[in-house]
C-alpha positions in Angstrom: 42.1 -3.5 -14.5 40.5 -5.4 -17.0 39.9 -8.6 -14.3 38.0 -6.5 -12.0 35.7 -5.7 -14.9 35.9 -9.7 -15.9 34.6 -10.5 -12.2 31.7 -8.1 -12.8 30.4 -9.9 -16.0 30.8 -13.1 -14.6 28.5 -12.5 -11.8 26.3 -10.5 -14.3 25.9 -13.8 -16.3 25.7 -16.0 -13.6 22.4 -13.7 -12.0 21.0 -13.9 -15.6 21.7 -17.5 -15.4 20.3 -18.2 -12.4 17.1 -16.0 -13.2 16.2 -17.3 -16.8 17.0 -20.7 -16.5 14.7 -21.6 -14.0 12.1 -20.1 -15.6 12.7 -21.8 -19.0 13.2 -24.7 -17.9 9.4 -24.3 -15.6 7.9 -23.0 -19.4 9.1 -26.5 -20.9 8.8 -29.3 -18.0 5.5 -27.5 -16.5 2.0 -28.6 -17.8 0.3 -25.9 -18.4 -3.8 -26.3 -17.8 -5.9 -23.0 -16.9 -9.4 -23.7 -15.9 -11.7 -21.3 -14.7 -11.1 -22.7 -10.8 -7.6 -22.4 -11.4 -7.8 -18.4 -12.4 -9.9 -17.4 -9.5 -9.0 -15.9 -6.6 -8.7 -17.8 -3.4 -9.2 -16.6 -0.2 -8.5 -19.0 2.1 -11.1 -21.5 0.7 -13.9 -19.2 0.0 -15.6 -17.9 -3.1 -14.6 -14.3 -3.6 -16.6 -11.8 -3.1 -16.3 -8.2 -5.5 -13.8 -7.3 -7.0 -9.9 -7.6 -5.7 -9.6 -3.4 -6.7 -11.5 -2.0 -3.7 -10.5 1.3 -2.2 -9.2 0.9 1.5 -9.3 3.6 4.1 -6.6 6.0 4.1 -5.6 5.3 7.9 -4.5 2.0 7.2 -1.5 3.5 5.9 -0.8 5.9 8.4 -1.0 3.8 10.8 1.6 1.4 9.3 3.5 4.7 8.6 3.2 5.3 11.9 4.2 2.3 13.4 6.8 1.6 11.1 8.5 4.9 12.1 8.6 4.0 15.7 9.6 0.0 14.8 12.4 1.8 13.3 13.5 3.8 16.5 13.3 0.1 18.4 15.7 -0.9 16.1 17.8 1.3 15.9 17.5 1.7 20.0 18.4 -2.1 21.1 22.4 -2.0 19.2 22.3 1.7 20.7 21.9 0.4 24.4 23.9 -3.1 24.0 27.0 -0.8 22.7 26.7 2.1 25.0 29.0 0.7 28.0 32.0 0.4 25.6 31.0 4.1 24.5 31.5 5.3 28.4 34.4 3.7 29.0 36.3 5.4 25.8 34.8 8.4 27.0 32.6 9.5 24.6 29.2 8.4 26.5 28.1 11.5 26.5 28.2 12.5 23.4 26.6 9.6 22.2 24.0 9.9 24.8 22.7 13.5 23.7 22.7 12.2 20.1 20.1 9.6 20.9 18.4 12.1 23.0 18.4 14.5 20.1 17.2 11.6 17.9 14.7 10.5 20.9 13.4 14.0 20.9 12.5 14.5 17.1 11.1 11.3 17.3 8.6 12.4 20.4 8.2 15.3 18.7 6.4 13.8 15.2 4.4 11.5 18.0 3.2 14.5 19.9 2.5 16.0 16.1 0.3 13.0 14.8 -1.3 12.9 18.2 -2.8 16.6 17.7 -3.5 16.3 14.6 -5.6 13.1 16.1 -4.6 10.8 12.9 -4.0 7.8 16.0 -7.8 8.1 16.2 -9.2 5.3 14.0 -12.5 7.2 13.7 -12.4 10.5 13.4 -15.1 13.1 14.6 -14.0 16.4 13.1 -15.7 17.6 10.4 -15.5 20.1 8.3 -18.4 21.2 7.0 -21.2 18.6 8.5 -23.6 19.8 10.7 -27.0 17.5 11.8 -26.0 14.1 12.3 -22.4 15.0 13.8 -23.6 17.6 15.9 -25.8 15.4 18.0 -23.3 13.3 18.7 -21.0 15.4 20.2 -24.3 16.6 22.4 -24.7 12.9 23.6 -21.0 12.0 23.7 -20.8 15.1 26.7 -23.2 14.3 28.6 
């Protein structure tokens, strides 16, 4: 009993080992020289320009949400298919079948739900208490 607990603190010394030493070795072989051009931000070459703490649109991240929702499905989709032969011929293809379907469906579903709710729409019209400016638009965008 007491080995399996020795195997455990040996690779709990050896990830502190191979953490800290690194680094203490980098504080005392490392020259250390901070200028002004070495604290700035680079982006790609250029000055920067305002600050680094902007606030960035909301739909960004749904979007990435989004996709990363359905990037999941594709994963998870590919092994599905490859495998699903060997699942027919033990006889369990359908089965396995209706639980992709199921999974397929709640899927389609949260598609069909962030599709209503229009948050795939990179700009949105609908507003909820404008009126002027908005309300042209829609004039112009019917005709």
């Amino acid at each position: 009993m007491y080995r399996d607990f020795g195997t455990i603190f040996v690779f709990i010394i050896l990830g502190i080992i191979l953490v800290y030493v690194p680094l203490l070795i980098q504080k005392l072989v490392a020259p250390s020289n901070p200028t002004p051009d070495k604290m700035s931000t680079y982006e790609c070459g250029e000055e920067a320009e305002g600050s680094a703490w902007i606030r960035f649109n909301i739909r960004y991240y749904i979007i990435a949400l989004i996709f990363l929702i359905f990037d999941v499905e594709v994963v998870l989709l590919f092994p599905w298919a490859v495998i699903f032969q060997d699942f027919i011929k033990e006889g369990n293809g359908m089965l396995v079948f209706v639980e992709m379907a199921i999974f397929l469906l709640i899927l389609i579903t949260g598609l069909a739900y962030v599709w209503q709710k229009s948050d795939l729409d990179w700009v949105k019209r609908k507003i909820a208490f404008a009126s002027g400016r908005y309300k042209n638009q829609k004039l112009e965008e019917e005709h």
